[in-house]
Every structure is written in structure tokens, then in C-alpha cells.
C-alpha positions, 0 to 999 in steps of 0.5 A: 602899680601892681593891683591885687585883686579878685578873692583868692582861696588857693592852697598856702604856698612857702611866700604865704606861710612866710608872710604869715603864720598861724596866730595863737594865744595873745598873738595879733597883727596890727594894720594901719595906715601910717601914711593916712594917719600923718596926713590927719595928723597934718591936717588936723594941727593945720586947722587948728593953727589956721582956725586960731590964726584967723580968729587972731587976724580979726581986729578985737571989735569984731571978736568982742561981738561974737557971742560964747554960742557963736564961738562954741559953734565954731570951735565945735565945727573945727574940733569935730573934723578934726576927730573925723580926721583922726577916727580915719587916721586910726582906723586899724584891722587886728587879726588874733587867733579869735577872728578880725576886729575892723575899726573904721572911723568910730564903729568897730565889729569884731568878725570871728574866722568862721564869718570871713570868706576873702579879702578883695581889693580890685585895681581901683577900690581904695582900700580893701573889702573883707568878704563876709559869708553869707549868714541869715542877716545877709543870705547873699554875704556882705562885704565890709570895707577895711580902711586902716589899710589905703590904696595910697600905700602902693605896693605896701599895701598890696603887701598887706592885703596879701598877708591878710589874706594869708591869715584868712586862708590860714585860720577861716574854714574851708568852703565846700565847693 
């Protein structure tokens, strides 16, 4: 499998600008996982069925001692990985013409174009790092980690990292070197 990595800054070439084109307006590129969010979707109706099924298997004398806060606590346990599933499962990166909007799992930060310096994804990092520059919180820079775009795509999402990469070519100000 092909791996895309180190940042790259070079000059946008006719593949590039193919891949991507200046975002205007009410534009937006959408990324997201499909193969993450069916696997949470699988997972999380297999819980519930086998949550439900198991609950059901237990002869009714057993059931009838557990108390209301027993079975909230377990119903509150098994709906809570569900959720965690799922906020994985939507994680999504949006590209406008305004910046990036990275969702992972329940937090969301918006990053306009003048933050982000790169994208990287090394050969074994599972999801990519959006590179931020550095800024008086973070004199060195920072990267945040992008899940709505997994390793597990293959060569899908070494397409995707390359796009991205052409948005933020595209749209981040030039560095002074």
C-alpha cells in the first residue's frame, strides 16, 4: 500500500489542481470515513441486539431482582459505546473557503486557512495530522489528529490526504522560508 507522507509544500501541478479547486462561497468538501461509520453502525446494532438478547436468556426470576438503577446503569453503559462508536463513525474534516472544520469524536475546532501549515500522514499513523502553525499558545506549532479520514480506506484515503493537501496549498498562505 502506498503511504503518503512527510508534509509537502510543493508548487500545485495539472493532478492537483484536478484533484482540487479553489473553494468559493457556500463551497465545502466533505471527508468522511465510510468504511468507520459502517463498521460503528455494525457494531453498535450488534450490542444492542446482543445487550437485549442476553437480557431476554435470563430466566425472568433473575430479571425480576435487578433493580430500575441496576438496569439504567447497564442500559446507560451500552448506550454510551454506542454514542462513542458512532461520534467515531461521524467524525468528518470540511474544507470551505473560510478554513477547515475537524470533528473528531465530540469535539469540534474550526481552523481558518491562516492556522494550517500541512497535512501528514507517515506510513503508519492511522489517520492523518493536520499541521498547525506555530501561534502564541503553541510557539512550536501543533498537530491535531483528523479521524474522518482512517488508514483503513487504502489507497482511498491516500487519495483524500492528497486533496486535502491540495485545498491547503490552495488556500493557506505562503510560508517565508
Amino acid at each position: 500500500m502506498p503511504a503518503v507522507t512527510a508534509q509537502d509544500h510543493g508548487t500545485t501541478d495539472s493532478a492537483s489542481t484536478s484533484r482540487a479547486a479553489q473553494l468559493t462561497g457556500d463551497q465545502k468538501v466533505i471527508f468522511r470515513s465510510a468504511p468507520v461509520l459502517r463498521t460503528a453502525i455494525s457494531l453498535s446494532v450488534l450490542l444492542v441486539a446482543s445487550s437485549l438478547f442476553g437480557w431476554y436468556m435470563l430466566d425472568a426470576s433473575i430479571r425480576a431482582k435487578f433493580t430500575g438503577l441496576q438496569i439504567a446503569t447497564l442500559a446507560f453503559f451500552v448506550l454510551f459505546m454506542v454514542g462513542m462508536m458512532l461520534s467515531i463513525g461521524l467524525s468528518t474534516i470540511v474544507a470551505d473557503a473560510r478554513g477547515l472544520t475537524v470533528r473528531n469524536t465530540v469535539s469540534t475546532k474550526f481552523h481558518p486557512w491562516s492556522e494550517v501549515e500541512g497535512v501528514t500522514f507517515g506510513s503508519g499513523d492511522a489517520w492523518p495530522y493536520l499541521v498547525l502553525r506555530p501561534s502564541a499558545d503553541h510557539p512550536e506549532g501543533n498537530n491535531r489528529m483528523m479521524l474522518g479520514i482512517q488508514r483503513v480506506e487504502g489507497d482511498a484515503a491516500v487519495e483524500r490526504v492528497r486533496r486535502l493537501r491540495d485545498l491547503v496549498r490552495l488556500h493557506a498562505p505562503a510560508t517565508a522560508e
